[in-house]
N, C-alpha and C positions, 0 to 999 in steps of 0.2 A: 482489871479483870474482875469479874463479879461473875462467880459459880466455880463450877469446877474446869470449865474451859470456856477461851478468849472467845469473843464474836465472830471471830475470823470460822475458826472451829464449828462454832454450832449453825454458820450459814453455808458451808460449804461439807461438812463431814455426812456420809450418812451412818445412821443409828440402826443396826440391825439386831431385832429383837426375836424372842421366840411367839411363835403363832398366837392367837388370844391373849397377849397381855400388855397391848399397848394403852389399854385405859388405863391400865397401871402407872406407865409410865407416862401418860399425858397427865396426870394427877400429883406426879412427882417432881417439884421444884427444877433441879436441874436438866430434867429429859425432853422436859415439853419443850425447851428453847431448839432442840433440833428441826432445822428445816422441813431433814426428808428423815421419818422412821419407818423400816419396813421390816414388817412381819415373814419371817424366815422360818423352816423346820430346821431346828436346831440339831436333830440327832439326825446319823449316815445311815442309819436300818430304813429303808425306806417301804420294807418288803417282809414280811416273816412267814415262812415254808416251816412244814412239818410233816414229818413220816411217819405216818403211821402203820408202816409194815414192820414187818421180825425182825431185830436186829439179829444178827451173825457174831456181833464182836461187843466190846464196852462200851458204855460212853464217853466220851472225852470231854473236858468241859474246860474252855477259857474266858478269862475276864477280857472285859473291851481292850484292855492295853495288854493283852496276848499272853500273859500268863497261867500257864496250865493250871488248875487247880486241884489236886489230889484231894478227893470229899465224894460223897453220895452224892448225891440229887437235891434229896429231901433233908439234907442239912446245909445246903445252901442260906446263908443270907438273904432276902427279896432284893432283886437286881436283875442286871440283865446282862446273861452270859451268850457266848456263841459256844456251840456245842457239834460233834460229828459222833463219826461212829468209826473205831478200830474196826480194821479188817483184821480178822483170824486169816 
């Protein structure tokens, strides 16, 4: 075996990468030996809605892995949260 995976591996696995950056990995020793590499969106948000009417209630705000987060808005870290809005 010579890399990080046998021959069997790199002729038969496919290598699914994020969008734009398979020059990357064709340039990187181990990756180019894959057969088949395809370029995939890697993140499930496929879609982002916003309301721009009156809220009624707070907002609520969670992290991708569903934990609520008690904070402002604007002391948020840069990230990307899912948010609603409490009903009063």
């Amino acid at each position: 075996m010579v890399g990080a995976f046998d021959e069997e591996t790199y002729s038969t696995a496919k290598l699914y990468i994020p969008i734009g950056t398979k020059d990357s990995y064709w340039l990187n020793y181990d990756w180019w030996k894959f057969s088949e590499i395809l370029e995939i969106e890697t993140s499930g948000i496929s879609q982002v809605e916003t309301n721009s009417g009156t809220a009624n209630g707070k907002a609520v705000i969670y992290t991708l892995d569903g934990r609520r987060v008690e904070t402002e808005v604007q002391n948020l870290p840069a990230g990307i949260y899912i948010s609603s809005m409490e009903r009063k």
